[in-house]
TIMI-203988 format. One record per residue (C-alpha): residue number from 1; residue in one letter; x, y, z. Coordinates in Angstrom, 3 decimals. Layout:
<rs>
NUM, A, X, Y, Z
...
</rs>
This chain:
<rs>
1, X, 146.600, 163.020, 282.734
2, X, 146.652, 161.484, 286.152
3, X, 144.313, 162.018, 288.944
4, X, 147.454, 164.083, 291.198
5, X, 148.578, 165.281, 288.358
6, X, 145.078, 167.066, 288.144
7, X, 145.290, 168.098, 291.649
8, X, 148.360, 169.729, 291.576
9, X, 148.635, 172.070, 288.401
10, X, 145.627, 173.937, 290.863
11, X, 147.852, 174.800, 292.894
12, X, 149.880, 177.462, 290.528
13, X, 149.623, 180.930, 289.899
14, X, 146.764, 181.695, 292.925
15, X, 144.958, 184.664, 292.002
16, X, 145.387, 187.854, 293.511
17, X, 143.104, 187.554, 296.952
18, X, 142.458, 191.715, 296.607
19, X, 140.302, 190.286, 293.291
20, X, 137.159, 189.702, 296.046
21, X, 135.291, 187.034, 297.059
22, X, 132.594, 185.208, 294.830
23, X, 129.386, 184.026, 296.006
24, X, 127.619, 181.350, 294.015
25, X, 124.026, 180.700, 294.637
26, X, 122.421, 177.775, 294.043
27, X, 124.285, 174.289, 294.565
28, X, 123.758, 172.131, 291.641
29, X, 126.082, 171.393, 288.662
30, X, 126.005, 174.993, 287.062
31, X, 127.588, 176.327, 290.137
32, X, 129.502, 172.864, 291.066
33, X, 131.033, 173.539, 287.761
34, X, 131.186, 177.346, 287.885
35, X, 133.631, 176.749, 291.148
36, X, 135.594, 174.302, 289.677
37, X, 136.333, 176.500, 286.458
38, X, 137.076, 179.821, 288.765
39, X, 139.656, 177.286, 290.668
40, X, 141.152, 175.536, 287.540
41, X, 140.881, 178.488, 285.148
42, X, 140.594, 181.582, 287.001
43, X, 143.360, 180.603, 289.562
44, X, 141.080, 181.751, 292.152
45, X, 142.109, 180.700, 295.953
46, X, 139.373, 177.948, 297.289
47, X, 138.707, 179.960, 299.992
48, X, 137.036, 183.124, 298.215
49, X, 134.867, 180.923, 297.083
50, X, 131.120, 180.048, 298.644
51, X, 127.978, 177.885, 297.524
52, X, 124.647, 178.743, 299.325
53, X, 122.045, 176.380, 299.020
54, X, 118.851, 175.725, 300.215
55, X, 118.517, 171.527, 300.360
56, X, 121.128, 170.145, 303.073
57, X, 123.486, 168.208, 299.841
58, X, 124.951, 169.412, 296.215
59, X, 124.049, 168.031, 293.665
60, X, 120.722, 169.969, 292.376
61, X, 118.647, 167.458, 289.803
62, X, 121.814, 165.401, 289.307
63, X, 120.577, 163.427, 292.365
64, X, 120.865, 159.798, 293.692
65, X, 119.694, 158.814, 297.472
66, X, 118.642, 156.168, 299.520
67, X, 119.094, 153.027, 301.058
68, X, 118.516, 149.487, 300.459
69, X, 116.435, 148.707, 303.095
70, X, 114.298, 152.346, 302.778
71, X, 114.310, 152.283, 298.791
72, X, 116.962, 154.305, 296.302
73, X, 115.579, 157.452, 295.071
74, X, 116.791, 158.319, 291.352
75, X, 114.279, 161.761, 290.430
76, X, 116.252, 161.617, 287.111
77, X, 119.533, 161.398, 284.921
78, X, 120.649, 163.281, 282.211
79, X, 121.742, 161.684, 279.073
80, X, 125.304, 161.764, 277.948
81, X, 126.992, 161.979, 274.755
82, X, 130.320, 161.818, 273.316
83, X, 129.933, 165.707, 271.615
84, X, 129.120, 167.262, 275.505
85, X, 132.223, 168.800, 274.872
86, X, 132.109, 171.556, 278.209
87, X, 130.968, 168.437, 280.286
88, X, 133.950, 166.423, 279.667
89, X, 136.270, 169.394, 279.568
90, X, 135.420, 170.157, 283.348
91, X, 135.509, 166.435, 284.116
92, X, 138.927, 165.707, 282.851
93, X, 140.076, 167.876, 285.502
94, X, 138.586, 165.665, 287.848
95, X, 139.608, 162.595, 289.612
96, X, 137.381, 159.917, 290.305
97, X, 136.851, 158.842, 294.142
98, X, 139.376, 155.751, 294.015
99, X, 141.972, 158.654, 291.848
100, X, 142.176, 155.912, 289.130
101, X, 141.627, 158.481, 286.434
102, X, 139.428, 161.182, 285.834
103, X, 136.256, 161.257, 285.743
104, X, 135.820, 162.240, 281.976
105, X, 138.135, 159.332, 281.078
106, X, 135.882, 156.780, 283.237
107, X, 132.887, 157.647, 281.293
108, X, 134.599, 157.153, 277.918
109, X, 136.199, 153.867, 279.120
110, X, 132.766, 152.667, 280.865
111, X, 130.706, 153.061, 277.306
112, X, 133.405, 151.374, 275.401
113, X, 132.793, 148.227, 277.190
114, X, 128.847, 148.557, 277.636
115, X, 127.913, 150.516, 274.674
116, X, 123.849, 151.149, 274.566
117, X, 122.543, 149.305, 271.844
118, X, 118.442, 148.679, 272.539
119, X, 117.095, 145.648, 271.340
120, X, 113.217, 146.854, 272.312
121, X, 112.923, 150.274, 272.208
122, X, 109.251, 150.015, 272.043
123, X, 107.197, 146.876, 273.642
124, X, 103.740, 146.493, 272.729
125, X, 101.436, 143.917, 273.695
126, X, 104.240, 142.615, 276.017
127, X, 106.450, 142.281, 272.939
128, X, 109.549, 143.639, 271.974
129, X, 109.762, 146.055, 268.617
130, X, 113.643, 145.605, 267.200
131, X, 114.983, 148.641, 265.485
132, X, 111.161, 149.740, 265.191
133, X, 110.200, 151.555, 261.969
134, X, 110.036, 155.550, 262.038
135, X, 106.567, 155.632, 260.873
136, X, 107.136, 159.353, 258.875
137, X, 106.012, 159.823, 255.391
138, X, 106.814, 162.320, 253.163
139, X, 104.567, 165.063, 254.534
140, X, 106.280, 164.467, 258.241
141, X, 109.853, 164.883, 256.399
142, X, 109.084, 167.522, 254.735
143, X, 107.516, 169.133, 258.070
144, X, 110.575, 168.183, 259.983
145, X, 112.767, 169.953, 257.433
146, X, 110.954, 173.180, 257.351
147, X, 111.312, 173.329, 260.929
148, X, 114.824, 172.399, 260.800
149, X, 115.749, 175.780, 258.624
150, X, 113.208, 178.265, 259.582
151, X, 115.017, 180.947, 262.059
152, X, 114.035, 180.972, 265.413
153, X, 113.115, 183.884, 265.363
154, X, 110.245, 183.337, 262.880
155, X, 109.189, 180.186, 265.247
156, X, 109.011, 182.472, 267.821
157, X, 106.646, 181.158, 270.586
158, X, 104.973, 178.488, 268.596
159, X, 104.290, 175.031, 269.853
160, X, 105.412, 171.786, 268.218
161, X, 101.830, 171.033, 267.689
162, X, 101.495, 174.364, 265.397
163, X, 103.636, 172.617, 263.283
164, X, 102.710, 169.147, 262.632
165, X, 99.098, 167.785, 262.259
166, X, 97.928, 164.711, 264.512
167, X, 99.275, 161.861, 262.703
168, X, 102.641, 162.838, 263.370
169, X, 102.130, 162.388, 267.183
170, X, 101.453, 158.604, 266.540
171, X, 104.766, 157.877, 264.327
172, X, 107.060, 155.498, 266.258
173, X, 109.619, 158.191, 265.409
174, X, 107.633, 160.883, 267.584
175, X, 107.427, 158.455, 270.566
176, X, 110.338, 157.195, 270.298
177, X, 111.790, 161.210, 270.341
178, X, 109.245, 162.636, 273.181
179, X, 110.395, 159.847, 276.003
180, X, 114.405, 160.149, 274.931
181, X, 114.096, 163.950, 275.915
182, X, 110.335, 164.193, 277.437
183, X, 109.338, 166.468, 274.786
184, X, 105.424, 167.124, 275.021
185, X, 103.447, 168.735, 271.641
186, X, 102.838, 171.675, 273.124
187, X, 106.312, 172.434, 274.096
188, X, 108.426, 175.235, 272.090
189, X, 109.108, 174.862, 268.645
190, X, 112.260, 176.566, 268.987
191, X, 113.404, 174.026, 271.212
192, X, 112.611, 171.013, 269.164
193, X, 114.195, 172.822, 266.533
194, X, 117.651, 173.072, 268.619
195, X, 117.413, 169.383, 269.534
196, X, 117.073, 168.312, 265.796
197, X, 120.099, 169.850, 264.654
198, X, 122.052, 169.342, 267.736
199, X, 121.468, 165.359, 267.945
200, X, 121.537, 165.192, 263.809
201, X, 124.667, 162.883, 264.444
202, X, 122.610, 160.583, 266.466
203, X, 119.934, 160.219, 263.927
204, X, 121.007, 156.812, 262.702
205, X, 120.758, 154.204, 264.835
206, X, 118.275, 156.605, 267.540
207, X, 116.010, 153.554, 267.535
208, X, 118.841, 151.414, 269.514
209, X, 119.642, 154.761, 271.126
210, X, 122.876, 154.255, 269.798
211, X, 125.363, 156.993, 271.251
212, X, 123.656, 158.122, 274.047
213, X, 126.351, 157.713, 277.030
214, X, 126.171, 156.784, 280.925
215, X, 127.896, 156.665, 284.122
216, X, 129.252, 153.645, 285.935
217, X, 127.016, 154.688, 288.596
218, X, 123.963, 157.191, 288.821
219, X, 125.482, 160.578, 288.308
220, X, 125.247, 161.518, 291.647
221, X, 128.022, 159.213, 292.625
222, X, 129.519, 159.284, 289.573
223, X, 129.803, 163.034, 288.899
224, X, 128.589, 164.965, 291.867
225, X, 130.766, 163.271, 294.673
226, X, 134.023, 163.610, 292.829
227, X, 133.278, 167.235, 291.683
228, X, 132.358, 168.129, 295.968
229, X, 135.210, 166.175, 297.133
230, X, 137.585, 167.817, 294.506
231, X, 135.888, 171.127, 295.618
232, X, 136.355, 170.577, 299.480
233, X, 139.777, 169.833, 298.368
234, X, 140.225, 173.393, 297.483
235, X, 138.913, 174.953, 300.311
236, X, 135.563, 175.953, 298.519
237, X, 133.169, 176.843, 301.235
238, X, 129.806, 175.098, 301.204
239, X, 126.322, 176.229, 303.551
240, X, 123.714, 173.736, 303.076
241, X, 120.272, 174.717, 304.453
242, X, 121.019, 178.310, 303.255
243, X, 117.841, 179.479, 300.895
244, X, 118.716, 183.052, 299.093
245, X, 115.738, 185.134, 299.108
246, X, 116.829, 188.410, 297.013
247, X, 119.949, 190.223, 296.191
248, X, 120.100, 193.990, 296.981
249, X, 121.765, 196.646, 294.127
250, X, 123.477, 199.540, 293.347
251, X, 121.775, 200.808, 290.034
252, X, 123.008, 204.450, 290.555
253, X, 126.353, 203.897, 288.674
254, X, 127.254, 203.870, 284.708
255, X, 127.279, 199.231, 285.389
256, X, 124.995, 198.346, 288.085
257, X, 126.337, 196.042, 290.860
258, X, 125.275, 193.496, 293.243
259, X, 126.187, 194.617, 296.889
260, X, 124.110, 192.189, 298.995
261, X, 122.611, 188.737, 299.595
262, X, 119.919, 187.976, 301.952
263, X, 119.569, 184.563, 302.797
264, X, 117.450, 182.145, 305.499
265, X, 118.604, 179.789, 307.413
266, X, 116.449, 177.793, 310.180
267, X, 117.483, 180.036, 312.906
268, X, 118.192, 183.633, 311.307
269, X, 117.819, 186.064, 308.428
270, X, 121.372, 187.097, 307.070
271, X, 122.291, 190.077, 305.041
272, X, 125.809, 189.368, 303.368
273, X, 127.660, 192.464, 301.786
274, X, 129.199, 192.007, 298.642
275, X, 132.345, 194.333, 297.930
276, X, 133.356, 196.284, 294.991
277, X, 135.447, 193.497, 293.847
278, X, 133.269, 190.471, 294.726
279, X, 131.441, 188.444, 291.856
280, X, 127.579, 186.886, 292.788
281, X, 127.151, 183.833, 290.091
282, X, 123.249, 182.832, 290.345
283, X, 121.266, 179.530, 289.043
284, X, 118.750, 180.856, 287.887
285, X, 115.126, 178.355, 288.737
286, X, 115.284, 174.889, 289.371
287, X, 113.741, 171.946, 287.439
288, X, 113.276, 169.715, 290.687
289, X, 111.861, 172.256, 292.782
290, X, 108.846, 171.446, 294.939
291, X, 109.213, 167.558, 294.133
292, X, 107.620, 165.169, 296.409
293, X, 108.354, 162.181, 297.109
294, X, 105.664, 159.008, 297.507
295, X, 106.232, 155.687, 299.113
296, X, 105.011, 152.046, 297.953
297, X, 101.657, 152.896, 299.201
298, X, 101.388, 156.350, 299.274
299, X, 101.153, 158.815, 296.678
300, X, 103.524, 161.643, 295.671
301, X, 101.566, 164.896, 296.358
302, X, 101.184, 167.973, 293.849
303, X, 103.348, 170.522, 295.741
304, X, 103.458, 174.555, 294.662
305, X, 105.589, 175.635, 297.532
306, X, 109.052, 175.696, 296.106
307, X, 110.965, 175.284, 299.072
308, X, 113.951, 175.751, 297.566
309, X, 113.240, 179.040, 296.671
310, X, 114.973, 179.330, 293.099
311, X, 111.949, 180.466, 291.315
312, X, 110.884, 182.845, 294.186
313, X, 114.383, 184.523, 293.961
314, X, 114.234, 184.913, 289.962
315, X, 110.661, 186.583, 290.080
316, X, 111.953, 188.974, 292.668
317, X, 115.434, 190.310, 291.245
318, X, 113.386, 190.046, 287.919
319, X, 110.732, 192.631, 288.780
320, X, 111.116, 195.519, 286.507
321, X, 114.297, 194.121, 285.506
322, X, 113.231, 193.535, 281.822
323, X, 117.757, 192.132, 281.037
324, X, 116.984, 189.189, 283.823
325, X, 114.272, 187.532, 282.082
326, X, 110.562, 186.520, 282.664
327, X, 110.354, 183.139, 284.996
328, X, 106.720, 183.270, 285.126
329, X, 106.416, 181.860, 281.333
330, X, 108.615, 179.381, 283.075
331, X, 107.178, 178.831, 286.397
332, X, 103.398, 179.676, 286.114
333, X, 101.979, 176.631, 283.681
334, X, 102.867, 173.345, 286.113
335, X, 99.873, 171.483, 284.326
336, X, 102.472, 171.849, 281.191
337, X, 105.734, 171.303, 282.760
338, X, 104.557, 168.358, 285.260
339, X, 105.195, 164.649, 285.406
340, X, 106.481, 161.790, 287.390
341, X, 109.205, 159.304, 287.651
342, X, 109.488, 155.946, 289.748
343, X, 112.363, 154.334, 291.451
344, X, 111.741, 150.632, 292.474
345, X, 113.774, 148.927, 294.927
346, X, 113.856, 145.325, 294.160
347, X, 114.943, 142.607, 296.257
348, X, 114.274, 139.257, 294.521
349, X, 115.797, 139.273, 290.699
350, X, 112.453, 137.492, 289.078
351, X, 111.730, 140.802, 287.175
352, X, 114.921, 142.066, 285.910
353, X, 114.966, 138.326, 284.830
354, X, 111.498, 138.445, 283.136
355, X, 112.548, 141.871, 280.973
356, X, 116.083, 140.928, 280.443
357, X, 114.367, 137.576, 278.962
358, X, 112.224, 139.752, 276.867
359, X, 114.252, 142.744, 275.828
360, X, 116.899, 140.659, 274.748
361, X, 119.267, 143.610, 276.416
362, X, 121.213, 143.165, 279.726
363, X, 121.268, 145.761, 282.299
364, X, 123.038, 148.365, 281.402
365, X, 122.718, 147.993, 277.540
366, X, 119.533, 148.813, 276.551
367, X, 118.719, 151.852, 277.848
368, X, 114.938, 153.335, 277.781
369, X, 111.852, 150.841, 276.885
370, X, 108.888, 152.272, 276.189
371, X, 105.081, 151.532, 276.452
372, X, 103.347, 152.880, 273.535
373, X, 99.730, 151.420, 273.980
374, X, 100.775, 152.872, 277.686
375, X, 98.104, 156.021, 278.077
376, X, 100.867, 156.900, 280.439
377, X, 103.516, 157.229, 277.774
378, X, 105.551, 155.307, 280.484
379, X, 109.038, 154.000, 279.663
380, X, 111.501, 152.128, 282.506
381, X, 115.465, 151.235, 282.240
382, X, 117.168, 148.675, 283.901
383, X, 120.859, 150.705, 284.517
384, X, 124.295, 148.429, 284.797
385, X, 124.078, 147.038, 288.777
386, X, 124.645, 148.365, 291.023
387, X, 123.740, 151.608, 290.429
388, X, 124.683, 152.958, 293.773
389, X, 128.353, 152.440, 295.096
390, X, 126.912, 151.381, 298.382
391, X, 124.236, 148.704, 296.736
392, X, 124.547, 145.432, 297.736
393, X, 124.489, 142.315, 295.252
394, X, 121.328, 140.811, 295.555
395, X, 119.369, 144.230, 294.984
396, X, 118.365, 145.096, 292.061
397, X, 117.310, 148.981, 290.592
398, X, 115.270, 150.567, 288.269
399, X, 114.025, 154.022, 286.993
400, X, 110.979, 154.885, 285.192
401, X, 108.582, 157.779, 283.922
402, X, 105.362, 158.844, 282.537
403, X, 104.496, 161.871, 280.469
404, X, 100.796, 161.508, 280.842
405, X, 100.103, 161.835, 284.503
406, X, 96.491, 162.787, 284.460
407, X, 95.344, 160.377, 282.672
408, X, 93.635, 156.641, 283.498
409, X, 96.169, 153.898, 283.393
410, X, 95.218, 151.118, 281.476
411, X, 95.544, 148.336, 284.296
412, X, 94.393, 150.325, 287.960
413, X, 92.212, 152.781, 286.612
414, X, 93.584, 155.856, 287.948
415, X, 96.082, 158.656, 286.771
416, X, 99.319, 158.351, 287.334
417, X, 99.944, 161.044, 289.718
418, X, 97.071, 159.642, 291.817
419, X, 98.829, 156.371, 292.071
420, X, 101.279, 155.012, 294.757
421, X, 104.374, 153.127, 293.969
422, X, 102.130, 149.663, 294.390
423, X, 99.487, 151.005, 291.675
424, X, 102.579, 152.164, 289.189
425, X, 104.517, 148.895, 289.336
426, X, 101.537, 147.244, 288.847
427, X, 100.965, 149.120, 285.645
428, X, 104.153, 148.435, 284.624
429, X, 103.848, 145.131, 285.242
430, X, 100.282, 144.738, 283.318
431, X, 102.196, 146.303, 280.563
432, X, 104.938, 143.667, 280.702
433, X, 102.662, 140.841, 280.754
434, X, 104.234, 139.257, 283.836
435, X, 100.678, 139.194, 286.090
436, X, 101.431, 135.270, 286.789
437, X, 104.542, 136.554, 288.751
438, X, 103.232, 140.222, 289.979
439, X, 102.238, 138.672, 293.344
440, X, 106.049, 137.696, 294.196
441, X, 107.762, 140.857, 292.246
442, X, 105.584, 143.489, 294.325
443, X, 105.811, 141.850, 297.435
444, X, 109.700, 141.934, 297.332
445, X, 109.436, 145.489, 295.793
446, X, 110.090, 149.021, 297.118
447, X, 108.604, 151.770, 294.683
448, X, 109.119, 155.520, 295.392
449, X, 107.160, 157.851, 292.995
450, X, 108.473, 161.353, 292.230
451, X, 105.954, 163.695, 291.126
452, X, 107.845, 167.540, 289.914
453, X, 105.613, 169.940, 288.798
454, X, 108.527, 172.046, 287.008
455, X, 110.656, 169.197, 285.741
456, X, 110.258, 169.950, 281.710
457, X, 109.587, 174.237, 282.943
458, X, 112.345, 175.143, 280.057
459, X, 110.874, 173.403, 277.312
460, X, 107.318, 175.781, 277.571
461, X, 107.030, 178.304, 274.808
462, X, 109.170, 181.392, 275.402
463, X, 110.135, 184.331, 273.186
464, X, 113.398, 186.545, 272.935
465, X, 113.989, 188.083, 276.692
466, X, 112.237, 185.330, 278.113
467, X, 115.505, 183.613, 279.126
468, X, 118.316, 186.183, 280.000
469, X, 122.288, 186.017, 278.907
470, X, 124.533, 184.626, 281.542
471, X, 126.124, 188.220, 281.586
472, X, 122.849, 190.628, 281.566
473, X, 123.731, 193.938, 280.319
474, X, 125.054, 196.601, 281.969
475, X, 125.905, 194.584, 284.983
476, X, 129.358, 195.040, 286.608
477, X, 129.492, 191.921, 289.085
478, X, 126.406, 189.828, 288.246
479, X, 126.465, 186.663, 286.106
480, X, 123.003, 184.087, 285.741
481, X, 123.682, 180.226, 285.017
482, X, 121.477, 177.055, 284.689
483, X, 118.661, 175.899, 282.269
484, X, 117.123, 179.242, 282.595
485, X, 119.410, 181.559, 280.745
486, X, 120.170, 181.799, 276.878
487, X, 122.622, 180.345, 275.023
488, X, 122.404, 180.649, 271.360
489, X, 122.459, 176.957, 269.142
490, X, 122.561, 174.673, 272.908
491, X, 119.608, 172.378, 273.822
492, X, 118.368, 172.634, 277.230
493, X, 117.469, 169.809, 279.884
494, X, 121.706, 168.676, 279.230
495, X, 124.006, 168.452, 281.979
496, X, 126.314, 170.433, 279.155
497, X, 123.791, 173.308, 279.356
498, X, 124.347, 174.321, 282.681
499, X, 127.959, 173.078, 282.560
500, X, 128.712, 175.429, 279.420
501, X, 126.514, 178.399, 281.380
502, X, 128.994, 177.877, 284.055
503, X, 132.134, 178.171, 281.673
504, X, 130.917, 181.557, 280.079
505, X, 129.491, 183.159, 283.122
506, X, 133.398, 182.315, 285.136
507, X, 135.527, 183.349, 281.665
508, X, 133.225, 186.514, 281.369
509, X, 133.413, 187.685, 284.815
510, X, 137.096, 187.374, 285.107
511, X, 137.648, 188.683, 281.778
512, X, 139.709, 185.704, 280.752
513, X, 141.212, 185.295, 277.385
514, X, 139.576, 182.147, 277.143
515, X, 136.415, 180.580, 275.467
516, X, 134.013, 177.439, 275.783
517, X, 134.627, 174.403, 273.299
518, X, 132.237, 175.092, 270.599
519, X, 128.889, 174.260, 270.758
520, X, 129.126, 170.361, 268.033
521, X, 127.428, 171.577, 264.976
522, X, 127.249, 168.105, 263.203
523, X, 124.018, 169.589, 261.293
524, X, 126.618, 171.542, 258.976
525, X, 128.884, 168.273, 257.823
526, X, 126.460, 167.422, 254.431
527, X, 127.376, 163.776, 255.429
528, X, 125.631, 163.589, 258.802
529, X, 122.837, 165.283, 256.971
530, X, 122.317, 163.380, 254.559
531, X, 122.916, 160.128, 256.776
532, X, 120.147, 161.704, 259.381
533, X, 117.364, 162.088, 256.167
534, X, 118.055, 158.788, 254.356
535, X, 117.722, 157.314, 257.733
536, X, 114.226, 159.227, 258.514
537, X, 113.223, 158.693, 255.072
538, X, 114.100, 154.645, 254.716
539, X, 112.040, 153.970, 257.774
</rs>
């Protein structure tokens, strides 16, 4: 359909304004999303509708900032895939910023003519590994398959590690399968579980990281800006610098209600009343919280003050409130949920060269390459240029990570979270075997390091309760979105999570007669199984 056709069909059947006012807290894509479905779905006027949120943009973790001359900022992207069916369900409704098409048909067009197909998935010893080898023997598949059937509810609160010995931590399949999702081994079982059968359709080929999916730009530009300006459009009401501090109830009824928000703003302390009829939609934690920033000579500093407030606000409306959860197994293990990613400005094109030369890949096409003699675990990708709609030609960007922050690197000596953005690009650089050139690539180089202590926060062991429903029970006009709340068969750390939270928690409230897309259950066609095991088992 066409971008003012998509506009317009908005514009019907405006609900009822006597149907109250709804209050979404939090401003990232779950509640992005969550307005745009009340609008499109719920026919509800622009107007009623109001994000609070502490940071001073939208946006949340699907972030992109910077400048040329001051160095782009990239803390992380989400991948994309073709079966993120709430994703592009919400993004078909949405035009792109030139109104060309919608955003959900730019993606699809965008892959189709730079489809990721990794020619070096792994480099050692400044060599590239093509379609590396698995690694797993029969022990591994057989461990991989028990895990695969066993309820969840027998895994319970188990680790990965409890369920593999050592040597599976050094296949190439394992390290190949930690840095694509930034999966540690003592990370829930459960939730590896979830990812296996959810990406069983992406089995074959996952050592080109065939299938995975990306934006012409990063998805700040590419998904956030259209979704705001489509927003604004519609008369949604947005208050940066607004942090949400607790929500005040009525728990004397039959359903208990919502019937304040107290907020902060730089200047005041705010008490908003919420009606009978109004609707509070809350995100519930944050993933980038307390992230600090570095420079190319300074480090990025361990920060626990969130100062966005998102887990402060969960622990406090979740005290003795046993239906909305338990954020401490969440919030309270940083050491486990920590690590750090690295945007590097680059203004002379001798590296991009260098690994295009040696991954065999052109920007854009090869997606992640990682290090594994790295003690790191670091990994970089060179994304399609530019990668910021306002980058000019002759600078270059690229985005990297490590999942071993404390320990030595291998070429400066010194952890990766006590480095600055000189020390990491030199380590990447060691790694790449480029040293003749290093003196010319940093000295034309910008490197920002992003340390966030809660970045990988919902892959930590949890148990049933630990993550409410989007709809707790016995709640009248309360709803929870994000990573942080349950929904049954869906992999977390997905922009379709939170997008799909935001679906349920809008149909739910309004008491639509309407559903989500199915969650893609390739792990029941006996095909894609059998295509996922002969591919595990022939490497």
């Amino acid at each position: 359909m066409h971008a003012a056709a998509l506009r317009a069909d908005t514009d019907l059947d405006v609900r009822d304004p006597a149907s109250g006012k709804f209050y979404l807290i939090g401003g990232g894509i779950a509640s992005l999303a969550a307005a745009a479905f009340l609008i499109r779905d719920g026919h509800v006027r622009g107007c009623d509708i109001t994000i609070l949120e502490a940071l001073d943009k939208p946006g949340g973790s699907l972030d992109g900032a910077g400048t040329a001359e001051g160095g782009y900022v990239v803390r992380g992207g989400r991948m994309l895939e073709s079966k993120y069916l709430c994703t592009y369900d919400l993004f078909s409704s949405i035009p792109t910023l030139d109104d060309s098409k919608s955003v959900a048909q730019e993606i699809f067009d965008w892959n189709e003519t730079i489809r990721t197909s990794s020619k070096s998935r792994l480099v050692r010893n400044g060599k590239r590994e093509d379609t590396p080898a698995y690694g797993l023997d029969e022990k591994h598949l057989l461990a991989l398959g028990r895990l695969s059937i066993e309820p969840e509810v027998m895994l319970g609160n188990s680790r990965i590690s409890d369920h593999f010995d050592s040597s599976f931590f050094e296949t190439n399949f394992w390290l190949m399968w930690c840095t694509t999702f930034a999966f540690q081994p003592w990370h829930s079982a459960v939730e590896l579980r979830r990812y296996l059968l959810r990406f069983a359709h992406m089995s074959a080929g996952f050592n080109q990281l065939h299938g995975i999916m990306r934006t012409v730009y990063n998805q700040y530009d590419s998904m956030v800006r259209p979704l705001r300006r489509w927003l604004d459009d519609h008369g949604v009401a947005f208050r940066p610098d607004t942090r949400v501090t607790n929500l005040l109830f009525d728990e004397t009824g039959v359903e208990k209600r919502v019937r304040g928000i107290v907020c902060e703003t730089a200047h005041q302390r705010i008490e908003l009343p919420v009606g009978p009829a109004d609707k509070v939609i809350v995100t519930l934690g944050s993933m980038t919280a307390a992230s600090s920033l570095g420079a190319m000579d300074r480090l990025a500093a361990l920060n626990s003050t969130d100062d966005t407030g998102a887990w402060h606000l969960w622990k406090t409306i979740a005290a003795g409130r046993p239906e909305f959860g338990h954020p401490s197994v969440f919030a309270d293990h940083v050491d486990a949920s920590k690590w750090l990613s690295f945007t590097v400005t680059l203004r002379d094109p001798t590296l991009f060269r260098l690994i295009r030369d040696l991954t065999g890949n052109v920007p854009g096409e090869g997606g992640l390459i990682t290090f594994p003699e790295s003690s790191w675990l670091a990994s970089i990708v060179l994304p399609h240029h530019p990668h910021f709609i306002d980058q000019p030609a002759d600078v270059q960007v690229l985005w990297g990570y490590g999942l071993r922050v404390d320990e030595p690197g291998d070429f400066v000596g010194k952890p990766m979270q006590a480095c600055t953005g000189r020390e990491i690009l030199t380590e990447m650089l060691g790694h790449l075997r480029v040293e003749a050139e290093s003196a010319r690539i940093l000295e034309h180089a910008n490197c920002i390091p992003c340390l966030m202590p809660f970045i990988t926060s919902q892959f930590l062991p949890r148990s049933r309760g630990d993550r409410p429903a989007v709809v707790p029970e016995g709640w009248q006009n309360l709803a929870f979105t994000g990573q942080f709340c349950e929904l049954p068969n869906n992999v977390v750390f997905t922009v379709e999570y939170s997008v799909r939270s935001a679906q349920n928690a809008v149909y739910a409230l309004l008491g639509l007669d309407l559903a989500a897309p199915e969650v893609y259950k390739g792990q029941h066609a006996p095909r894609i199984v059998y295509k996922a095991f002969s591919t595990l088992r022939d490497r």
